[in-house]
N, C-alpha and C positions, 0 to 999 in steps of 0.2 A: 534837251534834245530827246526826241522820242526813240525808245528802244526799239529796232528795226523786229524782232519776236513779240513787241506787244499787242497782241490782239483783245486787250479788253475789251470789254462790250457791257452794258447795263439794259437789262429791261424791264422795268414796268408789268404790272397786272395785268391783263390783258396788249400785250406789244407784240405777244409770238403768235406762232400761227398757230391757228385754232381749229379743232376739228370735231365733230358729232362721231363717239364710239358709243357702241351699243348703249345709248341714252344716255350718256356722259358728255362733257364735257373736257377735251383734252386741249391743253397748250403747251406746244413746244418751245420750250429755253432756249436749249443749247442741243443741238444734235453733235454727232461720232464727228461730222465731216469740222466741226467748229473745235471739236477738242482731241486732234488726232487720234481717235479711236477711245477713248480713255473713259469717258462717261458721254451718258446724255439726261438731259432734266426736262422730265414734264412736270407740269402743274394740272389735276385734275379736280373737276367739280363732280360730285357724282349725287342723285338724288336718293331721299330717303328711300329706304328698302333695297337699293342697288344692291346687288352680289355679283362678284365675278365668278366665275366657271373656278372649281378646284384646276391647277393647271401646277407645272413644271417647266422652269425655265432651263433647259441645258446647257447654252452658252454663257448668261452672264450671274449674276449676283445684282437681288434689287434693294435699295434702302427705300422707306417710307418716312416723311413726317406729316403728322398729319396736324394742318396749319385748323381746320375750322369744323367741328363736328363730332361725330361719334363712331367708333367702326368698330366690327368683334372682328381678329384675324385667325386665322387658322393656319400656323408656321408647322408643316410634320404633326409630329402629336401635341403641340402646343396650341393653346387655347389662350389670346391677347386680348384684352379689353383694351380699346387705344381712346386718349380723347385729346382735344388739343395740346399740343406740347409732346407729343410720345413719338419717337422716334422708334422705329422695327427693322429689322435684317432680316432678309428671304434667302438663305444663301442657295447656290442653282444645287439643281438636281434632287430639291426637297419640293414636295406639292405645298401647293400654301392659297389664300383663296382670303375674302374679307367679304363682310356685310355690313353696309351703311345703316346705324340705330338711330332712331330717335327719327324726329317729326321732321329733322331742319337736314340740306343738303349738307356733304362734309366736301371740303379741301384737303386735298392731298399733293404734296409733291412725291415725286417718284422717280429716283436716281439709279440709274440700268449701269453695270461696270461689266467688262467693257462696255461700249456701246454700237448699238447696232441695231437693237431689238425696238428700236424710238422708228424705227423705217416698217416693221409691222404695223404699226399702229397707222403710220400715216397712209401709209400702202391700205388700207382696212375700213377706212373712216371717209367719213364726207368731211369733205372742206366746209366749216361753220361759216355761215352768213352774220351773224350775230355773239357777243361772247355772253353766252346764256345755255341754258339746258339746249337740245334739240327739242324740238316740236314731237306731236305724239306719231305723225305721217311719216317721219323717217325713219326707215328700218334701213338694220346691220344685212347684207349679207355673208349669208354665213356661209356658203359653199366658201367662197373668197376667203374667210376669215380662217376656216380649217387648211384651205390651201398652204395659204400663207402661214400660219401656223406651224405647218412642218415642215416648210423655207427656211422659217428663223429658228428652229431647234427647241418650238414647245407644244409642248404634251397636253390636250386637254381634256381632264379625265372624267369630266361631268360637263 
């Protein structure tokens, strides 16, 4: 008999929705509204040379693994060489930022606690036609992206 609280769920490489952020590739897992508030999982592709913006999350606490590639992070004054297999803690309220090394794109999942901040992204991003890079023709707005930004409670300092 199934347990009336079981909401398991499995999905697959490519099963969640998929979205083009600033030349990334984002795929949503599992959002807030799926794990009553408690986390959310994305799976991100992002291409060689990618860097995100130095930034500050206020509301939640993010972990990294990083399933395929290479990344340098930047946690506070700490300096992370990650390669596949390395797990990272951003905890909130510390600036922290990563750049994609080497020739080949990295994989990364990216686990938000609580969860919430998986709705900026979607809010921010175009809906992917395809599970692959975005093309070079679609660009981020960024008016939207800073909006949004200080909706969800982060700071972006470059």
């Amino acid at each position: 008999m199934d347990h009336p609280l079981n909401k398991a769920f499995a999905l697959a490489q490519a099963e969640g929705k998929i979205f083009w952020f600033l030349g990334t590739l984002l795929e949503v897992k599992i959002t807030g509204e799926e794990t009553n508030g408690v986390f959310s999982l994305l799976e991100e592709i992002d291409p060689p040379n990618f860097s995100t913006p130095l930034h500050i999350h206020h509301n939640e606490d993010e972990f990294f693994y990083i399933l395929e590639g290479k990344a340098t992070f930047k946690i506070g004054d700490k300096t992370i060489a990650a390669k596949s297999g390395t797990f990272l803690f951003a905890p909130r309220d510390i600036a922290h930022m990563y750049t994609i090394e080497g020739p080949a794109p990295a994989r990364i999942l990216s686990i938000l606690m609580p969860a919430g901040l998986e709705n900026f992204f979607i809010e921010t991003s175009i809906p992917a036609t395809e599970y692959k890079l975005p093309p070079a023709d679609v660009d981020a707005d960024m008016d939207k992206l800073f909006a949004a930004a200080a909706k969800y409670g982060v700071e972006i300092l470059d």
